[in-house]
Steps between C-alpha positions, in 0.01 A plus 500: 500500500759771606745366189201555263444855622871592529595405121200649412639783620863466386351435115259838563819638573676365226257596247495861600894491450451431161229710431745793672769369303329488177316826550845677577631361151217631329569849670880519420443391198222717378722789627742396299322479192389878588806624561644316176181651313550892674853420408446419170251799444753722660767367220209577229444815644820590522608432135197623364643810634897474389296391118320820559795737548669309256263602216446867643886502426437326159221773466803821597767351291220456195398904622901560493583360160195628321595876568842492460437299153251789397764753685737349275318399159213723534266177331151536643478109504694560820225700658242213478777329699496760785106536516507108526807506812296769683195258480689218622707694783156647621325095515811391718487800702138422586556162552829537708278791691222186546763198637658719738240623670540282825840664535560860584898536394416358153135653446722849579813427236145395280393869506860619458579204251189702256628824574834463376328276212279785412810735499666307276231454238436911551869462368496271198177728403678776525816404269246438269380843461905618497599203193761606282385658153803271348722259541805709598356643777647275724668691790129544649398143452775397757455794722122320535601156493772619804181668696285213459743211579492680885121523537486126383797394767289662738213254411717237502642588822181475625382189335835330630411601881114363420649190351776433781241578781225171316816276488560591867163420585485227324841353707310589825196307386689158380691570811200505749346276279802216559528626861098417535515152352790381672311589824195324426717243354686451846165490665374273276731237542505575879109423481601185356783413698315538814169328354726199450665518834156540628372204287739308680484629841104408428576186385694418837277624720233293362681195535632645863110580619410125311773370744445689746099391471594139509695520843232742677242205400708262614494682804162572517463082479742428746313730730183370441607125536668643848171653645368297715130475416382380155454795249273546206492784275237554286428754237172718473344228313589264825766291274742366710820629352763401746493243819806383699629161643271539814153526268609138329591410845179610659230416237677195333508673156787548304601845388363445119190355623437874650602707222275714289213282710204706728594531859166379618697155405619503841177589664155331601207481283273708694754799502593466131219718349512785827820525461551601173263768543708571848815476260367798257407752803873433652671565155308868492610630861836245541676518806687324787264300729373181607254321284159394625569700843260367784459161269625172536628419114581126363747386265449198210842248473500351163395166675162665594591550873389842674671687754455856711782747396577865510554692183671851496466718193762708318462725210807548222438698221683421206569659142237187389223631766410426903620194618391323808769302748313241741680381803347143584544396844359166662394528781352134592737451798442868639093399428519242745700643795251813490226233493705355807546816713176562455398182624780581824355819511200439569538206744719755697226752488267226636744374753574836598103606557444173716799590724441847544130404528611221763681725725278752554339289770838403707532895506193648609569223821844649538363818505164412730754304772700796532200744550393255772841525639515854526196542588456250801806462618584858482615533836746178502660646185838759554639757277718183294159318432263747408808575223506146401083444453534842319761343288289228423194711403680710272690258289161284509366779341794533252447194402123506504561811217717276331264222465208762365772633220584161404127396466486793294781429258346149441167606407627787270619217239110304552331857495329557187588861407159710363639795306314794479536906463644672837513836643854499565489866652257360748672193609822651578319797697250266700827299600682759576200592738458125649896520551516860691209361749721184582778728500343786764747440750721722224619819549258687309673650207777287491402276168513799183286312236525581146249324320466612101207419312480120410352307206239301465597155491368147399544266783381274791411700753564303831783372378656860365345639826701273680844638268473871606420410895820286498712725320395867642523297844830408391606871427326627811692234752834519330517881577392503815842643641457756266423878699327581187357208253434605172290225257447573151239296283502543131442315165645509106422354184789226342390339125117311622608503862342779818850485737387655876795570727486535854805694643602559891831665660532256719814293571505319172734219429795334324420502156675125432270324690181646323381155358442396840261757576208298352592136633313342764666557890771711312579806686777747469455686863472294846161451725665702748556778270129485299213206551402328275418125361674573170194360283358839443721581164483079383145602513506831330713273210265218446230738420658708272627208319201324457338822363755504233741764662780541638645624882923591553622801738762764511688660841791587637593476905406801684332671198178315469333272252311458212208222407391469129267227419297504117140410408466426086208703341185328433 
């Protein structure tokens, strides 16, 4: 499962290498091909320009030789010449004027480039107009041709500086040009360099993450096979896609027999059909618990034979959707001591009513005898035996208390509890009342009660009754040596549970020895130091346990102590 979705992954990766890769190509080279195509048009551009000067300076020289031939000859064939030179030297102008335009330097030497043009055709028309009348006259014609020949080096002067400055241009563009393609030429084949050392970097890790796959599943078996209860997971469909060695060994399948099969296989008939339905509702809100909490669940061996386990659910998601790991536990042997204890339990319970029911009598004749003792023989008795027959009275008592709390701890686990909606508020206060009367020999004012408001609660109420007297008496005795006693009552909510809390400042005790707080005859402090039978909190235990709860205690010694017990919402 994790292999599939990490080369998936590696291959997305891969393929979006390439398509960077291929894409970055296609850019370089399309740049390429533009600069090679402005290139190019700069090059036409350029000697469309040079051809243009060129014929301007065909189009002078033509001006040049047709009036110094009519200078010379004085042949009007020449003159057709000139009008035709001025014609052509005027079209290159234009079009030199035209290419140039995008730059200044040469659009200026343009403008001068047809001044000095027009000057020298305003020449050659004018040594028309001064031709010699005959041949001989030739002392002027060279005193012209001299004049000209330095207007027309001043064109050419100028046409030489236009020319130079294209070829420079020219240079500067091939140059950038080169400079530009061996950039994106580096680039290029760095692209492709490092898409090949990529490649193969991709190429390893996907055999690295295939290897590394292998081992973490071989892991992931070995762990399984090393849990110690049989495990099943099963997909959303409830395939069974993995079991380990404790599975075969538990249900007598072998692995293969599992595979790809329903995982009602390894459950009773009557719980096939509900649980499929039970299967669907846990896939849509998956999380860590228990399954069937509060029932007793069966398993099927592949022989047919049923037996009581306990199933804990897991979810794992996965790149191939929610998977489901069941922890299979058989719990036959554990089954059948519980069945036991109970069985012990209850026979002690029984034993214990009959003997605390038995010596009630022996008792109340311990304690009538020594009535009649100190009564009658009053005067016979000294200081030494009235102490003794007191003695006697007092632990006969004791023990008479003793007997009622154990009477009452045996019929809490017979008691049938009958739940119903209480007035918490006015419990605690009317016990708090019943507990002040039996306490009037108080200091008034000593006992500070602060009682917050208190839930409603769903409960027994005898037996919850019987909770608060016990534990508020509890909080009252056990700060007795206190000047000032300060009990707090209060309650909180925790997930589907009411929590009350019943707090004193009293003279606490040793944290470590908390868990024996709620054991029957354990107590932490002496009879000398506070009375007591040490049923009270056994009590207070039982019957928040058997109404689904849960009683533990906090304290510290000399700085008081804290009760919690919880009561599960309806």
């Amino acid at each position: 499962m994790a292999r599939t979705a990490s080369i998936s992954q590696v291959l997305t990766f891969t393929l979006a290498l390439v398509i960077i890769t291929i894409g970055s190509v296609f850019v370089i080279s399309f740049r390429q091909s533009q600069r090679a195509k402005d290139t190019a048009n700069s090059v036409l551009h350029t000697e469309e320009v040079l051809k243009h000067i060129h014929d301007f300076e065909i189009g002078i020289m033509a001006n040049v030789s047709a009036s110094r031939g009519y200078l010379i000859t004085g042949r009007d064939f020449y003159l057709e010449d000139l009008r035709l030179s001025e014609e052509l030297i005027e079209k290159q102008i234009e079009r030199l004027k035209h290419l140039t335009r995008d730059n200044p330097l040469q659009s200026r030497r343009c403008d001068s480039l047809k001044m000095l043009a027009w000057d020298r055709i305003a020449f050659s028309r004018q040594s028309t107009t001064l031709a010699p009348k005959n041949e001989n006259d030739s002392s002027h014609a060279a005193i012209m041709t001299l004049m000209g020949r330095v207007k027309t080096d001043s064109v050419r002067n100028l046409t030489a500086s236009m020319k130079a400055t294209e070829q420079n241009l020219l240079q500067v563009r091939w140059s950038a040009n080169e400079r530009t393609v061996s950039t994106l030429n580096i680039i290029l084949y760095s692209i492709l360099a490092a898409g090949v050392l990529l490649s193969i970097l991709v190429i390893h890790r996907i055999r690295t993450g295939i290897r590394r796959q292998q081992l973490n599943e071989e892991k992931f078996r070995a762990l399984l096979d090393a849990a110690p209860d049989a495990t099943v997971i099963v997909n959303e469909s409830g395939l069974i896609k993995m079991v380990n060695h404790q599975t075969e060994n538990l249900f007598g399948y072998n692995r293969n027999e599992l595979l790809d099969k329903p995982v009602e296989i390894l459950m009773p008939v009557s719980l096939k059909s509900a649980h499929e339905t039970h299967r669907g509702n846990y896939m849509k809100a998956a999380r860590v618990r228990s399954m069937g909490e509060g029932l007793e669940l069966n398993a099927v061996k592949k022989n047919g034979q049923s037996f009581p386990v306990e199933i804990s659910l897991s979810p794992i998601r996965t790149q191939e959707g929610m998977m489901v790991s069941a922890s299979v536990r058989d719990i036959t042997v554990r089954k059948a001591l519980e069945t036991e204890l109970k069985k012990s339990n209850a026979e002690l319970e029984a034993f214990t009513y009959s003997v605390s029911h038995d010596l009630r009598a022996p008792l109340r004749g311990i304690i009538g005898f020594t009535t009649i003792l100190e009564e009658d023989y009053a005067s016979k008795l000294d200081d030494e035996a009235r102490r003794i027959t007191g003695i006697i009275k007092n632990n006969t008592e004791k023990m008479g208390h003793l007997i009622d709390d154990l009477l009452a701890f045996s019929r809490m686990g017979k008691q049938e509890l009958m739940k119903t909606q209480l007035m918490t508020d006015k419990m605690v206060e009317e016990i708090i009342a019943e507990l002040s009367i039996l306490n009037r020999l108080e200091t008034p004012g000593r006992i500070n009660w602060n009682v917050s408001p208190l839930p409603p609660i769903f409960a027994d109420r005898n037996t919850l009754r019987q909770v608060w007297i016990n534990l508020l008496s509890n909080a009252i005795k056990y700060s007795s040596t206190r000047p000032q006693a300060i009990i707090s009552v209060d309650s909180y909510r925790e997930n589907n549970f009411t929590i009350f809390r019943i707090k004193d400042n009293g003279v606490g005790f040793d944290a470590q020895y908390s868990s024996k707080l709620f054991k029957v005859f354990q107590r932490l402090h002496s009879p000398e130091e506070f009375e007591g039978t040490g049923v009270g909190l056994a009590l207070v235990e039982k019957v928040i346990s058997r109404h689904g709860g849960r009683v533990w205690a906090e304290g510290r010694v000399n700085e008081g102590a804290t009760f919690y017990f919880s009561l599960p919402d309806q």
